[in-house]
C-alpha positions as CSV (number, residue, x, y, z in Angstrom):
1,X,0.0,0.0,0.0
2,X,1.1,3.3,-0.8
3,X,1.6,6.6,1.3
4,X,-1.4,8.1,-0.5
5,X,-3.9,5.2,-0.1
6,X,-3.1,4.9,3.2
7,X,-3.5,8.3,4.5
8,X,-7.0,8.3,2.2
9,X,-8.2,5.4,4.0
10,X,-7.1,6.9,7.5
11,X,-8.8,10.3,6.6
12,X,-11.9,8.8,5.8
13,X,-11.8,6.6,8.8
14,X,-12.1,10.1,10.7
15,X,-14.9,11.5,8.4
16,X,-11.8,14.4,7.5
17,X,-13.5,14.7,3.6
18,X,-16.9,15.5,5.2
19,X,-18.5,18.3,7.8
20,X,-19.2,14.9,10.2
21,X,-16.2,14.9,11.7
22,X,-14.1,17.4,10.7
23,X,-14.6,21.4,12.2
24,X,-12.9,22.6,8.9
25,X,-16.0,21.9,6.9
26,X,-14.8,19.1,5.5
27,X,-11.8,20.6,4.2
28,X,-9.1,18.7,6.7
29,X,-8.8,15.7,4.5
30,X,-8.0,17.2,1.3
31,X,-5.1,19.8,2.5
32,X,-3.7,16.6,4.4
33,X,-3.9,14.6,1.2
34,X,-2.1,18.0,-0.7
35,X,0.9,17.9,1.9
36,X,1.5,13.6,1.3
37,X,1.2,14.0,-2.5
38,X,4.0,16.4,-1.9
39,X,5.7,14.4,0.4
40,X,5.2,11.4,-1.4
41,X,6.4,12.7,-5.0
42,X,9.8,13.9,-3.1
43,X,10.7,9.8,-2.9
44,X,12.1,10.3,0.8
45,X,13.8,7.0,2.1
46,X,13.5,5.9,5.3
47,X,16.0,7.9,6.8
48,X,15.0,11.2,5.1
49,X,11.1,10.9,5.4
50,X,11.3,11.3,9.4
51,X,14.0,14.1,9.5
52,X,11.4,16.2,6.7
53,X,8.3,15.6,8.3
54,X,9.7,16.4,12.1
55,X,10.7,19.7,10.3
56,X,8.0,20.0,8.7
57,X,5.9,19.8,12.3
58,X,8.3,21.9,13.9
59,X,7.9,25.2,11.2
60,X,4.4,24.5,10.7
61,X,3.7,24.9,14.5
62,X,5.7,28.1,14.6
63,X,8.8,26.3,16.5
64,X,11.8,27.3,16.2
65,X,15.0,25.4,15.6
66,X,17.7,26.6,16.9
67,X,18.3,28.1,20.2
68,X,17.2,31.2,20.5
69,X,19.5,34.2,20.7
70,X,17.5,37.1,22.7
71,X,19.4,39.5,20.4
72,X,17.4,42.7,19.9
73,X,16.6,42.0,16.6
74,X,14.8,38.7,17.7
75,X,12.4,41.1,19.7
76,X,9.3,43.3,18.7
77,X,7.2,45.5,21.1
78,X,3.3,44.3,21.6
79,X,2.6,47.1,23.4
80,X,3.1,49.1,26.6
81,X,7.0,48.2,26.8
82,X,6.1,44.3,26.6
83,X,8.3,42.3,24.4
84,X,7.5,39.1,22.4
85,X,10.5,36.9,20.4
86,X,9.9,36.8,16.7
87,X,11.0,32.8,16.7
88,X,9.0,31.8,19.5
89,X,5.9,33.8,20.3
90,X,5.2,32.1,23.7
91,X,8.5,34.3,24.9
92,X,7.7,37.3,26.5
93,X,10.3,40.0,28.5
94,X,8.9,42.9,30.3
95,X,11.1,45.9,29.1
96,X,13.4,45.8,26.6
97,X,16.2,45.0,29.2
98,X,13.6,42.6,30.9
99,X,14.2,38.8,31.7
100,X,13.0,36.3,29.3
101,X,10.0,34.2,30.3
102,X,8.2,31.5,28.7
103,X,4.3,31.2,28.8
104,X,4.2,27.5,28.2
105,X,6.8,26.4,30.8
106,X,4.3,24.5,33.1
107,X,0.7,22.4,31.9
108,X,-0.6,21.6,35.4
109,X,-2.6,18.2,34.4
110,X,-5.6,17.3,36.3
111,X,-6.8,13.1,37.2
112,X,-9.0,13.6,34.1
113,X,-6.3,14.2,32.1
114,X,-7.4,17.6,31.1
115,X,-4.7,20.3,31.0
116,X,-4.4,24.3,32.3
117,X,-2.0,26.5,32.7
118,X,-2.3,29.1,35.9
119,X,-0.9,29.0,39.0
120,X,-0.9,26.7,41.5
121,X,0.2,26.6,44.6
122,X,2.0,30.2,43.9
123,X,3.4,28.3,41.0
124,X,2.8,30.1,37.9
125,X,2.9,28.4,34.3
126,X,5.3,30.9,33.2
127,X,8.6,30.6,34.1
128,X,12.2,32.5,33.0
129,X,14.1,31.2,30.7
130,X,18.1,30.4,32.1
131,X,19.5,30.8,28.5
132,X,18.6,30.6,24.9
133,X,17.5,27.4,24.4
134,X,14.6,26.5,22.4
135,X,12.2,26.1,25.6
136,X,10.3,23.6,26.8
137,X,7.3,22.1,28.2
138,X,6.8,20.2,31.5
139,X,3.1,18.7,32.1
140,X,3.2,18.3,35.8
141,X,0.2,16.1,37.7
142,X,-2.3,18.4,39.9
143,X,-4.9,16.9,42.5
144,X,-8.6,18.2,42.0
145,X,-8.1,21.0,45.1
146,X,-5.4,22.3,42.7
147,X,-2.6,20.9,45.0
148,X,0.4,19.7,43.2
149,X,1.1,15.9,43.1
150,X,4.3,15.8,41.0
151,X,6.7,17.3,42.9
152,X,9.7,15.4,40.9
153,X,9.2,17.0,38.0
154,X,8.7,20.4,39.4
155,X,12.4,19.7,40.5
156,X,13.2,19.2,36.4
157,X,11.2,22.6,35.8
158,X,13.9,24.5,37.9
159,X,16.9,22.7,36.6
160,X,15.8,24.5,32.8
161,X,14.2,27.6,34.6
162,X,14.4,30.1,36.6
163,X,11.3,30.4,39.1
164,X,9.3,33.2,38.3
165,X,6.9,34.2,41.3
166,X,3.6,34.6,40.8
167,X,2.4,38.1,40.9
168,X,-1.2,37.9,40.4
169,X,-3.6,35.6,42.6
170,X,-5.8,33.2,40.6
């Protein structure tokens, strides 16, 4: 089976080609099938299709690559002396001298497996960056009473961060 038939079968196991299961009016299943044709008819081999499509993912969702520099010209002013990086838009610095902070650094996860970010327990889900490097995400286990459960992996949050105190009460 080829790459094509077996992404059309797997679409249409989803309803992606009609407005049953797809939010994009059925539109999700035929820009899928335009990016595989086009992946297809580049004839990557098993060691160059997962390199492509991992870069692919990464650019498409707006990640960046390479470890990001904090260099003025990486920065743009949204308003009111508030900074956001032009590679990653989930960095933030207050000032133009301010600290780097990223939004995403904590996903508190509750027993239902839905995720948030907040704070909890004073713990806020943004946290500063220590240096340049493309940042990253740490889904940490909450109880129901918003009491945190995975107190391991808060320890792995301050080996890449820098704790960044909560300065408004949710």
């Amino acid at each position: 089976m080829s790459l094509i038939n077996f992404a059309q079968k797997e679409l249409e196991l989803i309803n992606a080609f009609d407005g049953k299961g797809d939010f994009y009016g059925g539109a999700t299943g035929k820009s899928v099938m335009e990016l595989i044709e086009c992946f297809s008819k580049q004839g990557h081999s098993g060691m160059s299709a997962p390199l492509i499509s991992s870069l692919f993912v990464k650019l498409a969702d707006w990640k960046p690559l390479s470890h990001l520099t904090f260099k003025d010209d990486e920065w743009h002013e949204v308003g009111d002396g508030m900074y956001q990086n032009n590679r990653c838009s989930s960095v933030f610095k207050d000032g133009k001298d301010g600290k780097p902070y990223y939004l995403d650094a904590i996903t508190w996860k509750y027993p239902n497996g839905s995720c948030v970010s907040g704070t909890f327990e004073n713990i806020t889900s943004s946290q500063y960056l220590k240096d340049g490097k493309i940042p990253k995400t740490f889904y940490l286990s909450v109880d129901d009473n918003r009491n945190i459960i995975d107190r391991g992996g808060l320890e792995e949050v301050f080996k890449v961060y820098d704790k960044k105190e909560n300065t408004i009460k949710s």
